[in-house]
C-alpha positions in Angstrom: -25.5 -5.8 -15.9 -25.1 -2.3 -14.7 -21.5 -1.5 -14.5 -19.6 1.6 -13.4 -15.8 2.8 -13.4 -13.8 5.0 -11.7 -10.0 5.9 -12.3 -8.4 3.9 -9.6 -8.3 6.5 -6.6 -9.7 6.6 -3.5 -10.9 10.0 -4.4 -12.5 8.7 -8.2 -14.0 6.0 -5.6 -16.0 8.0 -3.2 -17.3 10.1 -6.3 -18.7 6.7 -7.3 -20.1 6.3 -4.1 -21.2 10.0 -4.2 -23.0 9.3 -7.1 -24.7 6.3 -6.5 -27.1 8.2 -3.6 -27.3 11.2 -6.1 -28.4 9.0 -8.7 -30.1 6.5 -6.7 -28.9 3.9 -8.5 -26.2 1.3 -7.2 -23.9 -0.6 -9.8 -23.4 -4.9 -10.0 -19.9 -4.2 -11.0 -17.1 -1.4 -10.1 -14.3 -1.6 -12.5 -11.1 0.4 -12.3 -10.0 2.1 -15.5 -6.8 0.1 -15.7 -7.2 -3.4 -14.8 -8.1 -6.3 -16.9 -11.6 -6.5 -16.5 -12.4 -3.3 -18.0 -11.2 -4.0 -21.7 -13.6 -7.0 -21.4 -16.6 -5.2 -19.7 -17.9 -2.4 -21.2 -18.9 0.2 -18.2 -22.5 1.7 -18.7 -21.0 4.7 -16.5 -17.5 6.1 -16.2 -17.1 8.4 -13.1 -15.2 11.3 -13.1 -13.4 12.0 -9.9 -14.9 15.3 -8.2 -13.1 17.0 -4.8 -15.4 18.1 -3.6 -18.1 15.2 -3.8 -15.2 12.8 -2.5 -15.3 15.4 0.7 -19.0 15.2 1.0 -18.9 11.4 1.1 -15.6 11.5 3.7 -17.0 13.9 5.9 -20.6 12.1 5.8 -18.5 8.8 7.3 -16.9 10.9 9.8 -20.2 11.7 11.4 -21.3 8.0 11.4 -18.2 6.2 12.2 -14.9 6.6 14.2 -12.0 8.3 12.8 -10.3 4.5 13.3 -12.9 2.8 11.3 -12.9 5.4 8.4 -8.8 4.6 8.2 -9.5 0.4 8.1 -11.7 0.8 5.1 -8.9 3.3 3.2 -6.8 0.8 3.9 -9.3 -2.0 3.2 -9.5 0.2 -0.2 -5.5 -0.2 -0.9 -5.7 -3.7 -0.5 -6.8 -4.2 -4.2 -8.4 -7.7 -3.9 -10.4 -8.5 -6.5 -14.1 -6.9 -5.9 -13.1 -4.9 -2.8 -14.7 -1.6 -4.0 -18.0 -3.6 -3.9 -17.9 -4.4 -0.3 -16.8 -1.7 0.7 -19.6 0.1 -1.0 -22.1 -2.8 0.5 -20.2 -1.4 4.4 -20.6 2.0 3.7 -24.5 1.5 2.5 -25.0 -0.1 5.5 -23.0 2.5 8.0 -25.5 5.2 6.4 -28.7 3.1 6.1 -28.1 1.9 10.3 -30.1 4.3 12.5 -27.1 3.1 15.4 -23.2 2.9 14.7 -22.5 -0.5 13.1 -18.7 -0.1 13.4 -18.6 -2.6 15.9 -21.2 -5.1 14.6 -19.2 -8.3 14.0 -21.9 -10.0 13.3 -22.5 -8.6 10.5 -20.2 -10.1 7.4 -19.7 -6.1 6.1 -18.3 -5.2 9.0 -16.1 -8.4 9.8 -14.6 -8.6 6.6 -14.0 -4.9 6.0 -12.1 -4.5 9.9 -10.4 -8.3 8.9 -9.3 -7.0 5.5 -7.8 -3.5 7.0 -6.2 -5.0 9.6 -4.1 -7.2 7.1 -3.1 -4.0 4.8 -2.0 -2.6 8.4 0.1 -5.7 8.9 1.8 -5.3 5.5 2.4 -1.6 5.6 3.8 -2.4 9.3 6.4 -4.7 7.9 7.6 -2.2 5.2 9.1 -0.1 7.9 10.6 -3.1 9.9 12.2 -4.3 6.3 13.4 -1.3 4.6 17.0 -1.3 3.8 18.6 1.3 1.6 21.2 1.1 -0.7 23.1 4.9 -1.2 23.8 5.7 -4.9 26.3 7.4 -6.1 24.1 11.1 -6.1 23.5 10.5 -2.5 20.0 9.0 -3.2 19.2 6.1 -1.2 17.5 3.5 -2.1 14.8 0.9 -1.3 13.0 -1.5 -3.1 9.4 -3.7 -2.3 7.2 -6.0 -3.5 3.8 -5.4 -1.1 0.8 -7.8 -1.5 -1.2 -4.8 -0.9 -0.6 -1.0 -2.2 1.2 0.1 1.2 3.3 2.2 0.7 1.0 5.6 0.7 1.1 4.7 4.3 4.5 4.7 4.8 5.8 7.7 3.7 4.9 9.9 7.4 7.2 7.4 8.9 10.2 7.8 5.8 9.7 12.0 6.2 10.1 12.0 10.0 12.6 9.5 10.2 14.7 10.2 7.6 14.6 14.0 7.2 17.7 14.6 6.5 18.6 12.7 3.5 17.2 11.9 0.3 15.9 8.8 -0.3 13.5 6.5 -2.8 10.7 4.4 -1.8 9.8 1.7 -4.9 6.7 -0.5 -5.1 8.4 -2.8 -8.0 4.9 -4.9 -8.6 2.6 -1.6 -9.6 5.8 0.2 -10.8 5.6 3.3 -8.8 7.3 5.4 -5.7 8.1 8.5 -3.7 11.0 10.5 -3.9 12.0 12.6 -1.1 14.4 15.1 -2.2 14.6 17.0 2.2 11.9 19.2 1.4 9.0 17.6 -0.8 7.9 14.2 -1.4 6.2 13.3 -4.6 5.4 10.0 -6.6 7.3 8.9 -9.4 8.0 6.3 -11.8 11.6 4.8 -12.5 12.5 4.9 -16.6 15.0 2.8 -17.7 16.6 2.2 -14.5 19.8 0.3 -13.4 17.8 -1.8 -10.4 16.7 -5.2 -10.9 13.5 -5.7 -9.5 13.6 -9.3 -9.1 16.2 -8.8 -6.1 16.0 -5.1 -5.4 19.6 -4.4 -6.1 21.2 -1.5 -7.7 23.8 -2.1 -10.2 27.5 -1.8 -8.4 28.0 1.5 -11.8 25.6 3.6 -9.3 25.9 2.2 -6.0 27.7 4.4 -3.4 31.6 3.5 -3.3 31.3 2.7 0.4 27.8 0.8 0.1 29.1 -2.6 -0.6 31.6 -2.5 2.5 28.6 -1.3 4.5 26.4 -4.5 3.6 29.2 -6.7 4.6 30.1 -5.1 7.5 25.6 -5.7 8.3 26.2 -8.9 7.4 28.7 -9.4 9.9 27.4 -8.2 12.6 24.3 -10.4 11.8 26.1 -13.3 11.8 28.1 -12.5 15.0 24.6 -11.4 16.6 22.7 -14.8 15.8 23.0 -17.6 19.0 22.8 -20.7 16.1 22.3 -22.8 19.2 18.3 -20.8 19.7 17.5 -20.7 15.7 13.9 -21.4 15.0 13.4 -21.4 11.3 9.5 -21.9 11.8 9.2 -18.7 14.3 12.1 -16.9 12.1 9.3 -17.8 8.6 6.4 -16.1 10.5 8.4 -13.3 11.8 10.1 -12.1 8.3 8.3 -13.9 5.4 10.9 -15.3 3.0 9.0 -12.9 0.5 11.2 -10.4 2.1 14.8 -12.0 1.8 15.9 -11.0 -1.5 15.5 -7.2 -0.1 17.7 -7.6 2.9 21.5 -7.8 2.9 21.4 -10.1 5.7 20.1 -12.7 3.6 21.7 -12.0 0.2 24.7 -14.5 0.2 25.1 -14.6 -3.2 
């Protein structure tokens, strides 16, 4: 079987993809460097991520496809289901080897399943946003903790900058173990070390919370309560509209 790796990045990727047409030669399996597949699977070819080639590849889509369609399959890339860097290479094969633009080709099972599978990392990043609630720390940090299906919260961090300028805050992805700090000038990723946040419910220990944050939850918690009509409540409709996945994030719902 001929298999190839790549170090996880949408950049490392599109060197793969760069390298398949400069080779001419297309892999059965892509691997990523660190999941559990590659420690049983020996890769007959590790890429090494190149800018420039990445470009080449980016640019090349840009000319075949809609600035639109190249964003559903980045985020088609972030959803990190299992195979997806093989259909996605299978799309962009076929958005290359089409002599017409086959962005809108539903027909075809590429297509459908790359616009289906962007569309519901869209949906999660879109939920971030609507979800987030930050807890201030005692250095003025405020905090927010998630647990996304898909690896969202690249997307989300335009919104966080604009939005919340004027304050420093943390974004945490607590199932890949990773986030953005924002300190009111630069943003960069970062990885919590021996932190005092429990990632199960997203709180931060009282030692490092804020002195006011506390009252501030109950007072949200009040005005939820005062705000809900129990009279319309529609636990089905409330489900689909805020997943229970969500609950332990939210003060609103933490009653313990």
């Amino acid at each position: 079987m001929n298999i190839w790796s790549y170090d996880n990045t949408f950049e490392g990727f599109l060197t793969l993809v760069f390298q398949c047409y400069d080779r001419k030669l297309f892999p059965d399996k892509i691997l990523r460097n660190d999941a559990d597949q590659y420690t049983l699977f020996k890769a007959g070819y590790d890429v090494i991520s190149d800018e420039k080639r990445a470009k080449r590849v980016w640019d090349g889509l840009h000319t075949r496809i809609s600035a639109e369609s190249c964003r559903i399959l980045y985020y088609a890339f972030l959803s990190e289901i299992p195979d997806i860097e093989n259909e996605i290479l299978n799309y962009i094969r076929k958005v290359f080897e089409s002599r017409t633009n086959i962005e809108m080709d539903f027909r075809s099972n590429e297509v459908l399943e790359m616009f289906k599978t962007g569309k519901k990392v869209s949906r999660e990043a879109h939920r971030i946003l609507m979800f987030t609630r930050f807890q201030k720390t005692t250095d003025e940090i405020y905090y927010a903790s998630f647990d996304p299906r898909y690896n969202v919260l690249p997307l989300t961090i335009k919104h966080f900058e604009n939005r919340f300028a004027d304050q420093k805050w943390i974004i945490y992805d607590t199932r890949r173990n990773f986030g953005f700090y924002y300190d009111m000038k630069d943003t960069r990723e970062m990885k919590l070390v021996n932190s005092q946040i429990d990632y199960a419910t997203g709180r931060i220990d009282e030692s490092i919370l804020d002195k006011d944050e506390l009252l501030l939850q109950e007072l949200w918690k009040s005005y939820f309560d005062s705000m809900c009509i129990k009279e319309r409540i529609n636990p089905k409709l409330h489900v689909q509209l805020l997943p229970k996945r969500f609950w332990k994030y939210l003060p609103e719902k933490n009653r313990g």
